[in-house]
C-alpha positions as semicolon CSV with decimal commas, in nm:
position;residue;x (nm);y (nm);z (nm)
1;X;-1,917;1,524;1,906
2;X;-2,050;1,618;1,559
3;X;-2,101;1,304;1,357
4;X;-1,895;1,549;1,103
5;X;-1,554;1,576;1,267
6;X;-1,251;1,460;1,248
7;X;-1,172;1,088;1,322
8;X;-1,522;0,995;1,261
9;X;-1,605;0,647;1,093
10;X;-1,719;0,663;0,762
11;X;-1,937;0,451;0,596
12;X;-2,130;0,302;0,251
13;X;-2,414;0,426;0,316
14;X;-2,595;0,083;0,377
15;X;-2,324;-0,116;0,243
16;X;-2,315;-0,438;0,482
17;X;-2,187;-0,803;0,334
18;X;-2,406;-0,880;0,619
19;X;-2,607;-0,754;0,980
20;X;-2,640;-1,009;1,243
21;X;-2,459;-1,282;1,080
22;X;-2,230;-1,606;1,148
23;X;-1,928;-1,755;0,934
24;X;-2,050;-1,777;0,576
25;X;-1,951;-1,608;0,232
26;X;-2,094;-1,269;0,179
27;X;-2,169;-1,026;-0,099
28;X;-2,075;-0,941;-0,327
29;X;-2,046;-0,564;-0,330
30;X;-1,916;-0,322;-0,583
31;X;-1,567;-0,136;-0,436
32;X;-1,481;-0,024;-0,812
33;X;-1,160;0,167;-0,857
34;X;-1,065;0,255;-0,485
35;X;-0,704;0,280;-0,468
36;X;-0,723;0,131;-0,141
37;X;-0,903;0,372;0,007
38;X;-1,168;0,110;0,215
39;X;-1,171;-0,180;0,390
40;X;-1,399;-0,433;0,520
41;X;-1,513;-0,419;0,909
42;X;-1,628;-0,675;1,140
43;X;-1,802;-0,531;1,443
44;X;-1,998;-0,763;1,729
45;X;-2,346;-0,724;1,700
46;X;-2,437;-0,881;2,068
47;X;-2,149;-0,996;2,269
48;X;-1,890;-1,219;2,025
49;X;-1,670;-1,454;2,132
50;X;-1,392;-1,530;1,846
51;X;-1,110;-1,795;1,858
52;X;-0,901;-1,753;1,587
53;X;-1,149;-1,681;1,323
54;X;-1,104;-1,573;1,037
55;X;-1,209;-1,260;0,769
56;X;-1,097;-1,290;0,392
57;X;-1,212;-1,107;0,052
58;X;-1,243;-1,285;-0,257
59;X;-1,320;-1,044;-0,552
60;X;-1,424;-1,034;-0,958
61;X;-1,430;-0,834;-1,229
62;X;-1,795;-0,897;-1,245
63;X;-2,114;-0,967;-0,991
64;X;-2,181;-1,280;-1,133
65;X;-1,805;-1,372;-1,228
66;X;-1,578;-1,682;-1,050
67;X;-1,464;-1,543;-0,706
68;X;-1,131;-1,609;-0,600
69;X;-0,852;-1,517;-0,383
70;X;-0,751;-1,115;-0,390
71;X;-0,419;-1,035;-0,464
72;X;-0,238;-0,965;-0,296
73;X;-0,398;-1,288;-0,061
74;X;-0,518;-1,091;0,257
75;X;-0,662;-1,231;0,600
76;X;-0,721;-1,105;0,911
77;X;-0,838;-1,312;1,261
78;X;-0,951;-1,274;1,537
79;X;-0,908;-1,374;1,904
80;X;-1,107;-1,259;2,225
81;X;-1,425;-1,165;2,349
82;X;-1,619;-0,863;2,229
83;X;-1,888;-0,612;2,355
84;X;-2,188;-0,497;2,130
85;X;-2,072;-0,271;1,831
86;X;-1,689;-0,306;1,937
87;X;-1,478;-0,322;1,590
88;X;-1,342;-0,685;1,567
89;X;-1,094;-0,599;1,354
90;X;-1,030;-0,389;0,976
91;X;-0,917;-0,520;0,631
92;X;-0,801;-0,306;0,392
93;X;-0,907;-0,441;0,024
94;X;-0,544;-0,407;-0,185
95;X;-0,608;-0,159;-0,442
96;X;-0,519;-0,436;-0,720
97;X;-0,858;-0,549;-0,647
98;X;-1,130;-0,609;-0,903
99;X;-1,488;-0,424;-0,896
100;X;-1,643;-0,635;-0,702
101;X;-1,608;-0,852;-0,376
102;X;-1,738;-1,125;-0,102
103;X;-1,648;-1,154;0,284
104;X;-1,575;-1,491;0,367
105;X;-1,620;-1,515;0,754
106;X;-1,467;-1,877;0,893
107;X;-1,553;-2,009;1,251
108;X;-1,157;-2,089;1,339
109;X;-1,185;-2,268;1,669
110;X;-1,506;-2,135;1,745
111;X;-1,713;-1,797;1,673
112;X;-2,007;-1,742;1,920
113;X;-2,298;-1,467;1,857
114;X;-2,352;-1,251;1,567
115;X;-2,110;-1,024;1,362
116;X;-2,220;-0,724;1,150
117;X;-1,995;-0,719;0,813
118;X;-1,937;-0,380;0,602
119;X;-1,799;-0,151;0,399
120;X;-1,621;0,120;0,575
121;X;-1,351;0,430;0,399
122;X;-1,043;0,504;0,538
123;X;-0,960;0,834;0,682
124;X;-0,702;1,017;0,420
C-alpha cells in the first residue's frame, strides 16, 4: 500500500506532545484555526496496559498563557491491554479551541509501559 492512498493516517509532521511517555501534562502545541479537523492520538509504544486512564486537552490563546479546560470539556479513557503502535484511542480537539494546547495523560487505576502522544488530521 502506497503511504499516499486512501485511508492512510496523517500526521504533523513531528508533532508529538510526547514519544515514550507516562501520565503527565504535555505540550503545548500550536493547532491554530482547525475547524476540527485533528485530534490528539495515543498509541502504545511497547506493550500498554491501561485501566481506565485517562486523555484530556487543555488549551490557550497563547504558548505561555493559563491552560485550562477546552470547551466544550472533552475526555477520552481507556481500558485494556495494547500491542506496540496499536492506537489507544482518538480525541478530536472541538473546533472552539484556542491556538494552542497540552495533553494531560492520567494513570486512572493504573497505566503500565509507555504511550506515544500526537497530533494526527482527520480524513475529510
Amino acid at each position: 500500500m502506497s503511504k499516499f492512498e486512501y485511508g492512510r493516517e496523517s500526521r504533523f509532521f513531528d508533532q508529538y506532545f510526547v514519544e515514550a511517555g507516562g501520565a503527565g501534562t504535555y505540550g503545548p502545541l500550536s493547532v491554530g484555526p482547525q475547524n476540527g479537523a485533528v485530534c490528539v492520538t495515543v498509541a502504545a509504544n511497547g506493550t500498554v496496559t491501561a485501566d481506565a486512564s485517562t486523555l484530556k486537552i487543555t488549551a490557550s490563546k497563547t504558548a505561555d498563557g493559563t491552560f485550562e479546560a477546552s470547551v466544550p470539556d472533552v475526555m477520552l479513557t481507556m481500558t485494556g491491554t495494547y500491542q506496540n503502535g496499536e492506537v489507544m484511542g482518538q480525541l478530536v480537539v472541538p473546533n472552539t479551541t484556542p491556538d494552542y494546547i497540552k495533553a494531560v495523560l492520567t494513570t486512572g487505576t493504573a497505566l503500565t509501559g509507555k504511550v506515544d502522544v500526537y497530533l494526527q488530521y482527520l480524513p475529510r
